[in-house]
Short mmCIF file of the C-alpha atoms (twelve columns), coordinates in Angstrom:
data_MODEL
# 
_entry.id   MODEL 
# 
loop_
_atom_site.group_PDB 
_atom_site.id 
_atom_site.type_symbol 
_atom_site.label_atom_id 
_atom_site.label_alt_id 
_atom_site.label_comp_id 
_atom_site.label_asym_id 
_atom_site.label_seq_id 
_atom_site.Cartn_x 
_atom_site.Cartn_y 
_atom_site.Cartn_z 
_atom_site.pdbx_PDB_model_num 
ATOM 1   C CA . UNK A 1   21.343  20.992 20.075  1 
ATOM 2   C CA . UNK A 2   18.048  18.832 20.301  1 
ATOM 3   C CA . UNK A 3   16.019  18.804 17.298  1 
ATOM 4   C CA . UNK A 4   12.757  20.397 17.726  1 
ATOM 5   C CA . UNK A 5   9.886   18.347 18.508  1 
ATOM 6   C CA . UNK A 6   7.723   17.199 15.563  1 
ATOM 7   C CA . UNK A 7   3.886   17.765 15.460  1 
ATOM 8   C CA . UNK A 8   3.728   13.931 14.894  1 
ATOM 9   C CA . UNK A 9   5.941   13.501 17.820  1 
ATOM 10  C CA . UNK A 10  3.509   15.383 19.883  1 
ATOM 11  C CA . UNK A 11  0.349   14.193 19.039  1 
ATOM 12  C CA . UNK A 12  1.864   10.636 19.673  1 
ATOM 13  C CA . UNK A 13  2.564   11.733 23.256  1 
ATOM 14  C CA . UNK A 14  -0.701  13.316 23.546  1 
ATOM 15  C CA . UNK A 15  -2.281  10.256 22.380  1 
ATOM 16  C CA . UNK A 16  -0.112  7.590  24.879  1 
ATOM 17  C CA . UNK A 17  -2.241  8.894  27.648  1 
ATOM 18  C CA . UNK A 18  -5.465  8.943  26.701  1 
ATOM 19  C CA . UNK A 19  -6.909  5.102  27.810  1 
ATOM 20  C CA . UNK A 20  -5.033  5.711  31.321  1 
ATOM 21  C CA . UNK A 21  -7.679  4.526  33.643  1 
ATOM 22  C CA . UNK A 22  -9.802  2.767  31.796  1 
ATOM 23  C CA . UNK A 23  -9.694  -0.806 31.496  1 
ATOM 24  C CA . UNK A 24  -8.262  -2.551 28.602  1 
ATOM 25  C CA . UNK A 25  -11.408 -4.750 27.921  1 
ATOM 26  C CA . UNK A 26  -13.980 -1.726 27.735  1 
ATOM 27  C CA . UNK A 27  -11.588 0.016  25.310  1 
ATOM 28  C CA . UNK A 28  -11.428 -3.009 22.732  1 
ATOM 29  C CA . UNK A 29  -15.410 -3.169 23.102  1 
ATOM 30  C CA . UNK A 30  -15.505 0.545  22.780  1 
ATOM 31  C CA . UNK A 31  -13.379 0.028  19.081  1 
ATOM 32  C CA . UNK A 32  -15.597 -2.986 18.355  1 
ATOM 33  C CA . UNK A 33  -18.952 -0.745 18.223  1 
ATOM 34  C CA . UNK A 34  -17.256 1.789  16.799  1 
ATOM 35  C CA . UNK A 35  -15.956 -0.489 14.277  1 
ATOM 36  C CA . UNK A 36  -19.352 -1.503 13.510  1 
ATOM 37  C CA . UNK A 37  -20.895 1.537  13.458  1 
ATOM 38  C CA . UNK A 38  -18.727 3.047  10.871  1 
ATOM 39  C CA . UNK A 39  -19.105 0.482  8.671   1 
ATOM 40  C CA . UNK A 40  -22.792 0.214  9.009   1 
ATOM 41  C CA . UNK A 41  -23.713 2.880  6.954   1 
ATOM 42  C CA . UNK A 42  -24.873 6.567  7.246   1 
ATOM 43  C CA . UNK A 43  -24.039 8.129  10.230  1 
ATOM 44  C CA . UNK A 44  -27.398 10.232 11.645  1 
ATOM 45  C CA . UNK A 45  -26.842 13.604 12.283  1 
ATOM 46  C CA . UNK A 46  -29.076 13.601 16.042  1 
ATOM 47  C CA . UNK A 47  -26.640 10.339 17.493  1 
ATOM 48  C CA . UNK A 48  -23.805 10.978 17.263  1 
ATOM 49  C CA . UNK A 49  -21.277 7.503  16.982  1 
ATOM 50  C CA . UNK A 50  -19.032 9.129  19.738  1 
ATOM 51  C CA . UNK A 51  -20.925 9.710  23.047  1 
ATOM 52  C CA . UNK A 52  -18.950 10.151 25.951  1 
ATOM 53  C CA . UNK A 53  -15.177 9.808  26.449  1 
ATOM 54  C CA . UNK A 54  -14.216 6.570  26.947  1 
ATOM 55  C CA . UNK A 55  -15.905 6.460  23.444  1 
ATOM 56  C CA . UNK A 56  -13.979 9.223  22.048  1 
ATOM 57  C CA . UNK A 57  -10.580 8.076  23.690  1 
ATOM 58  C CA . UNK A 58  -11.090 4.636  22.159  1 
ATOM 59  C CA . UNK A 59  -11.721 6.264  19.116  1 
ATOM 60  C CA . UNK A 60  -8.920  8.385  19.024  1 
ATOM 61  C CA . UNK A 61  -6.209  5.286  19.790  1 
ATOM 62  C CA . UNK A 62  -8.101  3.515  16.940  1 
ATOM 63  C CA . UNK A 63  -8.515  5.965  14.434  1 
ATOM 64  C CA . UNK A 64  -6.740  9.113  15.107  1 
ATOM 65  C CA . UNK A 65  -2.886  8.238  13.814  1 
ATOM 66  C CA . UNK A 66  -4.158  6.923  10.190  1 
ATOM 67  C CA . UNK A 67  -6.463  9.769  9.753   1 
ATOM 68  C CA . UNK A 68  -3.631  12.096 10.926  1 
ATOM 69  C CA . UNK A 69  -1.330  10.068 8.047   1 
ATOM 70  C CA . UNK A 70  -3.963  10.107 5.283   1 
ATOM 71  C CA . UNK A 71  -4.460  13.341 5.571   1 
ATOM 72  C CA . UNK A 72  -0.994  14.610 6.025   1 
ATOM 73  C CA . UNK A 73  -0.153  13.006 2.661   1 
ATOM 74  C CA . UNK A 74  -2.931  14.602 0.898   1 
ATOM 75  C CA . UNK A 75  -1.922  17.853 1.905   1 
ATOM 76  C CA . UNK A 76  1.864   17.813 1.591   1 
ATOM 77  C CA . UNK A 77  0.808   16.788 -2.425  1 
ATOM 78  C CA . UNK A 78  -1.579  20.221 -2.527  1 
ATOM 79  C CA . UNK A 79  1.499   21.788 -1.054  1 
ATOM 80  C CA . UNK A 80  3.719   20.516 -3.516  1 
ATOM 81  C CA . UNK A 81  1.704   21.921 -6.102  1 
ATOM 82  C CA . UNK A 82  1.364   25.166 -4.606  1 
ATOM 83  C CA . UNK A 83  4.480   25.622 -2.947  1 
ATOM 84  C CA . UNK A 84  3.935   29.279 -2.582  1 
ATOM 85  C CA . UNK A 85  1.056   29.039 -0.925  1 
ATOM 86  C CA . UNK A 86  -0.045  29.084 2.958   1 
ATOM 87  C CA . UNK A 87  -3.556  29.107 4.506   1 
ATOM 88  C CA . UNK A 88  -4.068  31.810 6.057   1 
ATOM 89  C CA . UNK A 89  -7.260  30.315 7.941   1 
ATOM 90  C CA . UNK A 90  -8.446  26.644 7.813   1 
ATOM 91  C CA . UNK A 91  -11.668 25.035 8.813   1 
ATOM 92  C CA . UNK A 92  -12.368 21.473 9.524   1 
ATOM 93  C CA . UNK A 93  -15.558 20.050 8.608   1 
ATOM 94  C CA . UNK A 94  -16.192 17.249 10.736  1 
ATOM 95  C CA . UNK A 95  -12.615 17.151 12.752  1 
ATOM 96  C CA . UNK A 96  -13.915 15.387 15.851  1 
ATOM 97  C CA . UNK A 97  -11.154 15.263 17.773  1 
ATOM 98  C CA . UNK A 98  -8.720  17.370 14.930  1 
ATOM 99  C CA . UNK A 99  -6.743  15.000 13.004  1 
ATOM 100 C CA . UNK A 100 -6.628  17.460 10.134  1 
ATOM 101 C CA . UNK A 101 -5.620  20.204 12.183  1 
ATOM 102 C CA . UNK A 102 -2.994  18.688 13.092  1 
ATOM 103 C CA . UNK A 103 -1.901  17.510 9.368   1 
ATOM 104 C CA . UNK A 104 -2.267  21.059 8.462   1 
ATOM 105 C CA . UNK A 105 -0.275  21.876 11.080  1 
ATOM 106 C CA . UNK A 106 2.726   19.556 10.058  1 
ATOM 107 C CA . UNK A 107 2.259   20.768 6.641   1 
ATOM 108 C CA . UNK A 108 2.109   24.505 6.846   1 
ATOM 109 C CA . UNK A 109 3.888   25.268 10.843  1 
ATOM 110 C CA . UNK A 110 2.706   28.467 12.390  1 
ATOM 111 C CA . UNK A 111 -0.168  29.760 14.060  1 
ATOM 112 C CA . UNK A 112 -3.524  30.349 11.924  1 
ATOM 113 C CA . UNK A 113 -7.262  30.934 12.957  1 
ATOM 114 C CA . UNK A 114 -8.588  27.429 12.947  1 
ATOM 115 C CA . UNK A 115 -11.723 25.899 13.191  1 
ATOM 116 C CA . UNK A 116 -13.132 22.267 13.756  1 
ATOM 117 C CA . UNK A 117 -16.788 21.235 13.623  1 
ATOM 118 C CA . UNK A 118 -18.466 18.431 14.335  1 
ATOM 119 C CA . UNK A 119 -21.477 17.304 15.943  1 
ATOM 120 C CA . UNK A 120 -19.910 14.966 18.980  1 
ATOM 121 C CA . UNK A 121 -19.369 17.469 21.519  1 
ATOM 122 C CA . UNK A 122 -16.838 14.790 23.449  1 
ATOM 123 C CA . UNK A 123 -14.769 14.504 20.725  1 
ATOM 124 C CA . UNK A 124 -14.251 18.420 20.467  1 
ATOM 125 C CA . UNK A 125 -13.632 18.144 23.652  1 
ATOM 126 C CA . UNK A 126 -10.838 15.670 23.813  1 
ATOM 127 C CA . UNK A 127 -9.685  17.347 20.527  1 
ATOM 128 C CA . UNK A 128 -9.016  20.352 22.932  1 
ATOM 129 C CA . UNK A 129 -6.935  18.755 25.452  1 
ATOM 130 C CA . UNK A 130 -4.960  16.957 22.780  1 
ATOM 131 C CA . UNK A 131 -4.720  20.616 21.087  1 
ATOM 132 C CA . UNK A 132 -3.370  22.312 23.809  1 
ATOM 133 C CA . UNK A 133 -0.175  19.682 23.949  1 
ATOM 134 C CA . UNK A 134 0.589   22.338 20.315  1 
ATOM 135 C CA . UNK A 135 1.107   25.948 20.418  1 
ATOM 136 C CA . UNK A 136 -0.124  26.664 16.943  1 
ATOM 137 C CA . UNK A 137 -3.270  24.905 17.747  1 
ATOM 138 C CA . UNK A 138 -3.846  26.195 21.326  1 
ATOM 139 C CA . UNK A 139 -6.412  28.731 19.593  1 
ATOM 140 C CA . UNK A 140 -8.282  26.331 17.923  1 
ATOM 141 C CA . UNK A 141 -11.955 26.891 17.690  1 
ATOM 142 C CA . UNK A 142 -14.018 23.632 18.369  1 
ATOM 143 C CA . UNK A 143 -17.716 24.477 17.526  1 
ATOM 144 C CA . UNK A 144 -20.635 22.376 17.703  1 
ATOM 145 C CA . UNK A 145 -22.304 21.875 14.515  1 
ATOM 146 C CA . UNK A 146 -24.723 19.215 12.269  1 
ATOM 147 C CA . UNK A 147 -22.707 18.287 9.255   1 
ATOM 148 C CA . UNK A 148 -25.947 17.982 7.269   1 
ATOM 149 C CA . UNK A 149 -27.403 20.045 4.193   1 
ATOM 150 C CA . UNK A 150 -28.130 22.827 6.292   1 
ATOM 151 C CA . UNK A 151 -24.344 23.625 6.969   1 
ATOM 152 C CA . UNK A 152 -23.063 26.666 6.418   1 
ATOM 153 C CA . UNK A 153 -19.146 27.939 6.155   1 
ATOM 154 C CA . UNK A 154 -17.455 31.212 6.111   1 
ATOM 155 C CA . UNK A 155 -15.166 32.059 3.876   1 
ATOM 156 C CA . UNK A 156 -12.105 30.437 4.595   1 
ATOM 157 C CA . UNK A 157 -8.634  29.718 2.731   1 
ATOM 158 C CA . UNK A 158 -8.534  25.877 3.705   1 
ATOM 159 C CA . UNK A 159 -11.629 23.787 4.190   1 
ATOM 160 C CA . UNK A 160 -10.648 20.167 4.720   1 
ATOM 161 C CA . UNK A 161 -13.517 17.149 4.967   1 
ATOM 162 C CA . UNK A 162 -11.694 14.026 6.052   1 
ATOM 163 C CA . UNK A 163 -13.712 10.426 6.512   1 
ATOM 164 C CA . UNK A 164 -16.808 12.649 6.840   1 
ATOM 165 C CA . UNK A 165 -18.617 11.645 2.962   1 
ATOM 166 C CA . UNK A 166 -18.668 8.438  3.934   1 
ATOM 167 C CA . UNK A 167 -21.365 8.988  7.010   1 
ATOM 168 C CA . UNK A 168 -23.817 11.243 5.028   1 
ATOM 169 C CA . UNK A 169 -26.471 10.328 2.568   1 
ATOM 170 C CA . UNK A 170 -25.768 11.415 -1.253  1 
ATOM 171 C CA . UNK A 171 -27.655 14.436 -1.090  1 
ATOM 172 C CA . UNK A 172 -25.889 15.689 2.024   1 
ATOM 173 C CA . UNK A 173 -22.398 14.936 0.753   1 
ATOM 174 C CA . UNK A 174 -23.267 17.035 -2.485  1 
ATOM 175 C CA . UNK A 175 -24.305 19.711 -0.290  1 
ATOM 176 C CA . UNK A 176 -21.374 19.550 1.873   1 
ATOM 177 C CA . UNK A 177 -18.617 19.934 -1.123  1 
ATOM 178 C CA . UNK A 178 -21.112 22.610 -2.542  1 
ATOM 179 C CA . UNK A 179 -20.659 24.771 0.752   1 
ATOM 180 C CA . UNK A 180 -17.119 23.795 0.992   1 
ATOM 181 C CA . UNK A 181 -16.594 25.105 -2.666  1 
ATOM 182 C CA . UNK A 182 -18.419 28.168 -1.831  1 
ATOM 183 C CA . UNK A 183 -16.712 29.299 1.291   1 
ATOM 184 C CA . UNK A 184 -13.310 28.040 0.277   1 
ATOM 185 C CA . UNK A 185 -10.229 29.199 -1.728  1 
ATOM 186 C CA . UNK A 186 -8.901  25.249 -1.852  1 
ATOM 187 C CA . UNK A 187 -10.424 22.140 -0.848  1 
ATOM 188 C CA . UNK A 188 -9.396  19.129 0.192   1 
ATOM 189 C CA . UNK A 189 -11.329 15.966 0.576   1 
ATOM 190 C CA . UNK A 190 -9.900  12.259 1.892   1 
ATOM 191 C CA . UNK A 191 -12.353 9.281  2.479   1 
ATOM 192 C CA . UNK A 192 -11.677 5.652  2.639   1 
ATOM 193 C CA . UNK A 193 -9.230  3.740  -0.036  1 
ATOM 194 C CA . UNK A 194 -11.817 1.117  -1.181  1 
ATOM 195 C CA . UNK A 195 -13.983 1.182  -4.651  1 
ATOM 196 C CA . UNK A 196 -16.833 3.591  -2.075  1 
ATOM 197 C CA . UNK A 197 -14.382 5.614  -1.115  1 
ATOM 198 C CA . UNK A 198 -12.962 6.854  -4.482  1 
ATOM 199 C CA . UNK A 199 -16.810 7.056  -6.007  1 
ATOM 200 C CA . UNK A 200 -17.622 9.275  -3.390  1 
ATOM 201 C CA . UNK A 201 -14.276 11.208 -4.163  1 
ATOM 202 C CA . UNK A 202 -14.681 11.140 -7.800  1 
ATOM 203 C CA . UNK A 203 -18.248 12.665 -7.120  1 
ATOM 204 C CA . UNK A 204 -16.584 15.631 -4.867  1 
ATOM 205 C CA . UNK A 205 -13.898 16.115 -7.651  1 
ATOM 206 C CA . UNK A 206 -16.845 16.428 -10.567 1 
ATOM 207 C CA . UNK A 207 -18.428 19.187 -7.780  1 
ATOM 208 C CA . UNK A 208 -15.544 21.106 -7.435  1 
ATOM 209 C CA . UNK A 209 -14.574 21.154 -11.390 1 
ATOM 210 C CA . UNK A 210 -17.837 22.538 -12.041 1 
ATOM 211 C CA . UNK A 211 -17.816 25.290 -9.153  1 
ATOM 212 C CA . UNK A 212 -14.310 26.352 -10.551 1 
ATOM 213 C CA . UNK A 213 -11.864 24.785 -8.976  1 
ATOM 214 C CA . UNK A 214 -8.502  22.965 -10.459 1 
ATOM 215 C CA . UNK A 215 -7.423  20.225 -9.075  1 
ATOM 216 C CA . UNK A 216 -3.896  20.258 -7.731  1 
ATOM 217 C CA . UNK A 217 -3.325  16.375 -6.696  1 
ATOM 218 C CA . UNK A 218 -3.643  13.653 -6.955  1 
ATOM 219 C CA . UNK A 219 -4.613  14.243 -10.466 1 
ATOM 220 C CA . UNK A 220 -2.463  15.887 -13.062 1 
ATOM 221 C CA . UNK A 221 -5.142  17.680 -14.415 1 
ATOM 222 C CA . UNK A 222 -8.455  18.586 -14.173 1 
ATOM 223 C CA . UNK A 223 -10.245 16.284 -16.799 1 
ATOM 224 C CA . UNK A 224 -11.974 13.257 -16.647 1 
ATOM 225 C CA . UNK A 225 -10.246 10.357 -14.136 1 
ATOM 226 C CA . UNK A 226 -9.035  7.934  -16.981 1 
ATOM 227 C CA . UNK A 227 -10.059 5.097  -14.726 1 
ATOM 228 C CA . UNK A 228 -13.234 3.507  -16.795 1 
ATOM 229 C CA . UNK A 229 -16.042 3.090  -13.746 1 
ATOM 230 C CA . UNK A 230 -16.422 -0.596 -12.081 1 
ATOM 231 C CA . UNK A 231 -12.543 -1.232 -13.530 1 
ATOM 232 C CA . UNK A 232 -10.541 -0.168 -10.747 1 
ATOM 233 C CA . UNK A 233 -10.350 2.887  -8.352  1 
ATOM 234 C CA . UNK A 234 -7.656  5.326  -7.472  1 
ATOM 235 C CA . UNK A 235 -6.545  5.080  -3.657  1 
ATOM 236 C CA . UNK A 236 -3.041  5.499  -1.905  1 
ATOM 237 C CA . UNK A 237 -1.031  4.354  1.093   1 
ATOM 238 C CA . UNK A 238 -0.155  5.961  4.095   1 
ATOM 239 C CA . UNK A 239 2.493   4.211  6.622   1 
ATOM 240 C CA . UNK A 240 1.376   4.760  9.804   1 
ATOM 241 C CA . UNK A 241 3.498   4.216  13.183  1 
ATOM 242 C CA . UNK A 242 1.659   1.867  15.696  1 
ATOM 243 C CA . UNK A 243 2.555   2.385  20.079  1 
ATOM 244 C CA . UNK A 244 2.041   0.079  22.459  1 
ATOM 245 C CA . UNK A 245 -1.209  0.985  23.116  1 
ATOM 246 C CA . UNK A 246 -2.281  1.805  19.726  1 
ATOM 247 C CA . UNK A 247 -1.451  -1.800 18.962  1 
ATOM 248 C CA . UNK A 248 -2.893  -3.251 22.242  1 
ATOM 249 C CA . UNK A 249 -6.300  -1.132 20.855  1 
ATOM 250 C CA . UNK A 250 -6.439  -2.331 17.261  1 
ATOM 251 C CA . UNK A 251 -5.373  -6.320 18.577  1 
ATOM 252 C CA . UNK A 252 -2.474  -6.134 16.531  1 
ATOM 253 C CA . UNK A 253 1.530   -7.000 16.799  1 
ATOM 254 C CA . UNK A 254 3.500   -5.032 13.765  1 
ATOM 255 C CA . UNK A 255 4.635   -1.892 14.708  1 
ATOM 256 C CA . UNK A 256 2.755   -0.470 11.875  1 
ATOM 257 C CA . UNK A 257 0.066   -0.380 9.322   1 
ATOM 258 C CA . UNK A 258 -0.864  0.932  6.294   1 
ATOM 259 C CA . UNK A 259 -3.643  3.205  5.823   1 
ATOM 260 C CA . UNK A 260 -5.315  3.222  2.558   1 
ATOM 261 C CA . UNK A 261 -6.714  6.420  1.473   1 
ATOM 262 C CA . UNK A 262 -8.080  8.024  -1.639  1 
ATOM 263 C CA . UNK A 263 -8.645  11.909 -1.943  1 
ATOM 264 C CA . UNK A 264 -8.962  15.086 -4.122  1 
ATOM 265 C CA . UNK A 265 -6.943  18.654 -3.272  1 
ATOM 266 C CA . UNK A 266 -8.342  21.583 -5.594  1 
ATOM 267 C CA . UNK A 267 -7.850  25.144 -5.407  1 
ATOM 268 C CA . UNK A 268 -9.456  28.539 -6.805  1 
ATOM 269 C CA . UNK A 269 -6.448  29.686 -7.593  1 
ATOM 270 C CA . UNK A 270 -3.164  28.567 -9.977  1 
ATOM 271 C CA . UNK A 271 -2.117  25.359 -9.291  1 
ATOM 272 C CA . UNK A 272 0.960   23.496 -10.492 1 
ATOM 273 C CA . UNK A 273 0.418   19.635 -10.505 1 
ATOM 274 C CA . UNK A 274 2.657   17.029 -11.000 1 
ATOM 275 C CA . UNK A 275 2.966   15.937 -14.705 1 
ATOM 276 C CA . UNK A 276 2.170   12.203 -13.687 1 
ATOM 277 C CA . UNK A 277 1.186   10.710 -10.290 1 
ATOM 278 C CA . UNK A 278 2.439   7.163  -9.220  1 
ATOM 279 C CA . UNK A 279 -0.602  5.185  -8.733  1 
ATOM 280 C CA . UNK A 280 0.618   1.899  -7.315  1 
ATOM 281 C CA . UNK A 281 3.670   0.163  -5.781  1 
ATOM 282 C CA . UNK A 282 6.588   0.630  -8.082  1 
ATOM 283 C CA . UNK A 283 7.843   -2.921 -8.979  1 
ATOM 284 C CA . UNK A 284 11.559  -3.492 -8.736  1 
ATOM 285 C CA . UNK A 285 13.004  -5.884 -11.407 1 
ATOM 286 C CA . UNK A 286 16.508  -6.689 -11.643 1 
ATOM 287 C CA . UNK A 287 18.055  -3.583 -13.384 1 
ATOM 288 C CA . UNK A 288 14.624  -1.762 -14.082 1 
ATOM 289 C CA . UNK A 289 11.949  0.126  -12.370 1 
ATOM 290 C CA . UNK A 290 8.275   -0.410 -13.408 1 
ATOM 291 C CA . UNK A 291 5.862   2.279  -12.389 1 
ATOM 292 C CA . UNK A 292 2.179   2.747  -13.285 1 
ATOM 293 C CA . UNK A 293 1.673   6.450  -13.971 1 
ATOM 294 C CA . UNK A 294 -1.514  8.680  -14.274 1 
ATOM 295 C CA . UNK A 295 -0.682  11.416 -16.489 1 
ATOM 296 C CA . UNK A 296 -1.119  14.779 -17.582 1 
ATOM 297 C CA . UNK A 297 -2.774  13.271 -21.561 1 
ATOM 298 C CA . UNK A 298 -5.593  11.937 -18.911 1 
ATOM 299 C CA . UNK A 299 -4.296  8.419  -19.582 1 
ATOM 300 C CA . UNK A 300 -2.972  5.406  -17.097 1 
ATOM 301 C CA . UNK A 301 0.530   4.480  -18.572 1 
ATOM 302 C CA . UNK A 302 3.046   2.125  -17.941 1 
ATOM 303 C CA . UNK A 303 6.645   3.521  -17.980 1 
ATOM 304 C CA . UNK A 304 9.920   0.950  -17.765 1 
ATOM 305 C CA . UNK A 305 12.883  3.004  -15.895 1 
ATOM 306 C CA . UNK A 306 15.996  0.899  -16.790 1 
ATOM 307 C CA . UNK A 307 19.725  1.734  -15.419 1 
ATOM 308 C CA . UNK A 308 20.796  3.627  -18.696 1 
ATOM 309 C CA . UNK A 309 18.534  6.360  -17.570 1 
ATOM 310 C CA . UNK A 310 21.406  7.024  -15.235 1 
ATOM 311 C CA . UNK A 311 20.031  9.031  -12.302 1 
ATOM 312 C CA . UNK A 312 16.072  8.824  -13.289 1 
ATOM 313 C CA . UNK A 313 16.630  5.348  -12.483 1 
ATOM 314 C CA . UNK A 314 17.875  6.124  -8.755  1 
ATOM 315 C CA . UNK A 315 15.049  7.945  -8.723  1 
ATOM 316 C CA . UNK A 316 12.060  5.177  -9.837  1 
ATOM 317 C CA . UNK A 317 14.404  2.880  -6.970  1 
ATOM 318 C CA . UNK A 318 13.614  5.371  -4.198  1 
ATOM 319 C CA . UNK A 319 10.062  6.330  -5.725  1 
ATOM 320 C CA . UNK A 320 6.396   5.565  -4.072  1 
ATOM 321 C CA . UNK A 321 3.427   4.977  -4.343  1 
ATOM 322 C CA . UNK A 322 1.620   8.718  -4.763  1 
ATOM 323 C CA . UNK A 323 4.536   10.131 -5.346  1 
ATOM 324 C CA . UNK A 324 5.046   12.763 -8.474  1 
ATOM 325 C CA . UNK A 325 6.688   11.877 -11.415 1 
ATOM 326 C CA . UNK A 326 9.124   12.849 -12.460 1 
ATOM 327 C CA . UNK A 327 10.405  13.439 -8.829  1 
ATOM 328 C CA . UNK A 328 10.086  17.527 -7.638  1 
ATOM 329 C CA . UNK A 329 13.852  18.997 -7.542  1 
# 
């Protein structure tokens, strides 16, 4: 018997065919602007970066597998600490073309009302056709809307904001978390893995604290990040598969990349998070295991996992970075 097709497995397909037709050389120029427009600063909410398709299909082969990675991760840790839990309905703030919804969907199979907004009409419209490739996203709702401080949600179980924060001034990235917190039974919020990144994630976190919430991961609690501010910031890795094309796209010749990521996952309701979090590379030593923990006494500690721990040391060998520790049975 075949096994069944993974959602990563399909988006991948959906994604091989996407720059068919259009000529190498305009989509590396198309990833160039984009490149530079996303790092130039605030994105405004009347030009959209992504204007027509060969923009959005560049932007898809360039972006579209990290995002889907990043996000993945951050959600199968919220899962992890609410492993009863589905959404029963899950909007995407600022999907484009729906890597979330398809995270979600590799995270929590089955068929939910979904919705993705964003302001790029092409990109909901590729998002579509790529959509259609999955039967629990063939419903999806794509909906035109300005991720600004006007926005307004419904209430919703799931309201993910992925690589959005990052485009919007401060104002309108307090606003956003306030409307997500306000519609929303859980949260969850992933932006870039550099020092910006995790400010802009420690600000969402403080946001969602104060409208209720308790965080469910990374964190093992809900207190102050121990991480003193200018020291160092709290980001993760995602491994992300590279095709053909995707690496004839990004000009590169490993069949893979890392994705750095940092993000918060909170909830309304009783959460369960891990008693520590690995928060970088375990370092293997001959006969010991060194991993840097944050734990649940909101403190960063170092813990040495020698071979007379008998299996616990298996465990640090096979651990990662993000992971949960002690490991989940």
């Amino acid at each position: 018997m075949n096994a069944p097709v993974t959602p990563t497995e399909v988006l991948r397909g959906s994604l091989a065919g996407l720059l068919d037709g259009l000529p190498p050389k305009q989509a590396a120029q198309a990833v160039d602007r984009l490149i530079a427009s996303y790092r130039g600063g605030a994105t405004p909410t009347d030009a959209p970066i992504l204007r027509d398709r060969a923009d959005v299909a560049a932007y898809a082969a360039y972006r579209m597998p990290a995002t889907y990675e990043a996000v993945r991760s951050a959600l199968e840790a919220f899962a992890d600490a609410v492993p009863e839990w589905t959404p029963a309905g899950h909007t995407d703030v600022g999907g484009g073309t729906g890597a979330a919804t398809w995270a979600a969907a590799a995270t929590w199979p089955g068929s939910r009302p979904v919705t993705v907004l964003d302001w790029a009409e092409p990109a909901l419209a590729l998002g579509r056709e790529i959509a259609a490739a999955h039967p629990d996203l063939r419903e999806t709702r794509w909906q035109r809307a300005r991720i600004d401080a006007s926005l307004t949600l419904d209430p919703v179980d799931l309201v993910t904001v992925s690589y959005v924060l990052n485009e919007l001034p401060a104002p309108g990235r307090a606003a956003l978390v306030d409307a997500a917190a306000a519609a929303a039974r859980a949260v969850v919020i992933v932006e870039p893995g550099t020092p910006d990144g995790y400010a802009r994630v420690i600000e969402a976190r403080d946001r969602l604290i104060a409208a209720g919430f308790r965080i469910a991961a990374p964190c093992p609690h809900s207190a102050a990040c121990p991480i003193a501010p200018g020291t160092d910031w709290c980001h993760f890795s995602a491994r992300v598969s590279r095709s053909s094309l995707h690496r004839q796209v990004k000009g590169g010749s490993l069949p893979y990349e890392d994705e750095k990521f940092s993000y918060v996952a909170a909830a309304r309701f009783p959460v369960a998070p891990a008693p520590a979090r690995v928060v970088r590379r375990p370092q293997i030593r001959k006969g010991q295991v060194l991993l840097d923990l944050c734990e649940s006494g909101e403190r960063l500690d170092r813990t040495t996992v020698t071979k007379r721990h008998g299996d616990l040391y298996k465990a640090a060998r096979d651990a990662d970075w993000g992971d949960p520790w002690p490991p989940l049975d």
